[in-house]
C-alpha positions in Angstrom: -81.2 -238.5 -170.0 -84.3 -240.6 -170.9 -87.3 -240.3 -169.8 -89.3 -243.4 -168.2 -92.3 -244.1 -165.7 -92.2 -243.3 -162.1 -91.8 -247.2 -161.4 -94.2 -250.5 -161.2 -94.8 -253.0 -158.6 -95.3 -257.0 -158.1 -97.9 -257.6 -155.2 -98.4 -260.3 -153.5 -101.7 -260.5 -151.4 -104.5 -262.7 -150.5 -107.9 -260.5 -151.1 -109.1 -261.9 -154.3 -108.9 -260.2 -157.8 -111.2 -256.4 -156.8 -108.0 -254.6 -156.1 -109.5 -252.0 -158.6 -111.2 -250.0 -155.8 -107.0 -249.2 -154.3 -105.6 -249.4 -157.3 -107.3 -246.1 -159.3 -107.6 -244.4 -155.6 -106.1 -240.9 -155.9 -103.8 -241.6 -153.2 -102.5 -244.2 -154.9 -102.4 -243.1 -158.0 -100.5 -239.8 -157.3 -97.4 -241.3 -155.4 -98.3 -245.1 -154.3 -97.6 -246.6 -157.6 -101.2 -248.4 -157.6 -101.3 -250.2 -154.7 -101.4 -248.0 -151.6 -104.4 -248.2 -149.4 -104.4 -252.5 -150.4 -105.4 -254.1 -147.2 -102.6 -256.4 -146.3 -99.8 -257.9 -148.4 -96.7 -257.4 -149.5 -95.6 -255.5 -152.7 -92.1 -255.7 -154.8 -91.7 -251.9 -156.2 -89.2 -250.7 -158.8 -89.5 -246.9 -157.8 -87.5 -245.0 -160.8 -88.5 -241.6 -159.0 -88.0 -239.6 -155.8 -90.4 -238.9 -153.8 -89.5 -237.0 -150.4 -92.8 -236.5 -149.0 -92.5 -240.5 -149.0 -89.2 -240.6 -147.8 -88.0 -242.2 -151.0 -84.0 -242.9 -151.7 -82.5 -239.9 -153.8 -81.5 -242.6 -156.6 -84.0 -245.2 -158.3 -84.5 -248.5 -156.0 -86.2 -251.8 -155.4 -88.1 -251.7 -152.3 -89.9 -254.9 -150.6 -93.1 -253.0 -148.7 -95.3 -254.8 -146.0 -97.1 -253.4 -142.6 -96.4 -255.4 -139.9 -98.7 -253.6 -137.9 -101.7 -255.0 -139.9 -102.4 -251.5 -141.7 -102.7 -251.1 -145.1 -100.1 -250.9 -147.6 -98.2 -247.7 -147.8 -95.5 -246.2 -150.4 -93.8 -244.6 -147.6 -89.6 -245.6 -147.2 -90.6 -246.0 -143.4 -92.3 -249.8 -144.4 -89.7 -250.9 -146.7 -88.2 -254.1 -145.1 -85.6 -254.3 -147.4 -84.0 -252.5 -150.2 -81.5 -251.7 -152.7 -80.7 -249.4 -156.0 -81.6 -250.1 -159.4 -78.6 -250.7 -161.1 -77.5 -248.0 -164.3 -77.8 -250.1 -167.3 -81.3 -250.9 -166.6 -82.1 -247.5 -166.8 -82.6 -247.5 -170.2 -85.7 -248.7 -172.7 -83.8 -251.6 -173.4 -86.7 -254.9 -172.6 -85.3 -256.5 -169.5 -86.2 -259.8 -167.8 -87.2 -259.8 -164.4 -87.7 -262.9 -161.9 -89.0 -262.2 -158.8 -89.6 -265.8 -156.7 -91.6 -265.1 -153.4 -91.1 -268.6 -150.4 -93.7 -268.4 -148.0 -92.1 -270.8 -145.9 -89.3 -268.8 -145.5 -90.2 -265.7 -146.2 -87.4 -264.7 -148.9 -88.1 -262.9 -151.9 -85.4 -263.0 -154.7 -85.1 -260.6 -157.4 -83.4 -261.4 -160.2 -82.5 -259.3 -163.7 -79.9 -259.3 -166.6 -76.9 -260.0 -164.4 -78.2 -258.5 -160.8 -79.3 -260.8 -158.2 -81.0 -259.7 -154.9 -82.0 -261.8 -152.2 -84.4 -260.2 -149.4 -84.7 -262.0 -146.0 -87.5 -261.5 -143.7 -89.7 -262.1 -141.6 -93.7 -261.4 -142.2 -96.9 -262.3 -140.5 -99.3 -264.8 -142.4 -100.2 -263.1 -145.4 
């Protein structure tokens, strides 16, 4: 089995570019992927590990995050609008290309790679 990181993530937010204040929190950095604590927003994370204090799938996933409640972002499973697993053959060091297209207007989020396509749905607040 190969080894690789515990995932990355795609935000999407409207507080400027001084995100390093959440970003290299020690909450974040231990389990949140770099962006819990982030005030608002919502976040695309490839999570390649398990994390059961977060409530995390058993099997590497794509997760769409957001707080409707207005709190701040959190890695936990219970704020994932939408997700789905990451499929085998990108589990690999192999260089894959990723398009992720985030509509406003209708709030859909696709996710696209090698020969997977995801299309998440929802609804948000303004963000």
């Amino acid at each position: 089995m190969e080894k690789y990181a515990e995932g990355f993530v795609f935000i999407i937010h409207n507080h400027g570019t001084s995100l390093h204040q959440y970003v290299n929190s020690t909450e974040s950095r231990k389990a949140g992927l770099g962006y819990v604590g982030l005030p608002g927003g919502v976040v695309v994370e490839f999570d390649f590990g398990w994390t059961l204090s977060l409530n995390d799938p058993s099997y590497p996933h794509v997760s769409v995050q957001y707080r409707a409640d207005g709190g701040n972002l959190s890695a936990h499973h219970s704020y994932s609008l939408a997700f789905t697993h990451i499929p085998p053959e990108m589990l690999n060091s192999d260089v894959h290309n990723i398009r992720i297209v985030y509509r406003r207007e209708i709030n859909k989020i696709n996710y696209r790679t090698d020969n997977f396509h995801v299309k998440f749905i929802f609804s948000l607040k303004a963000i």
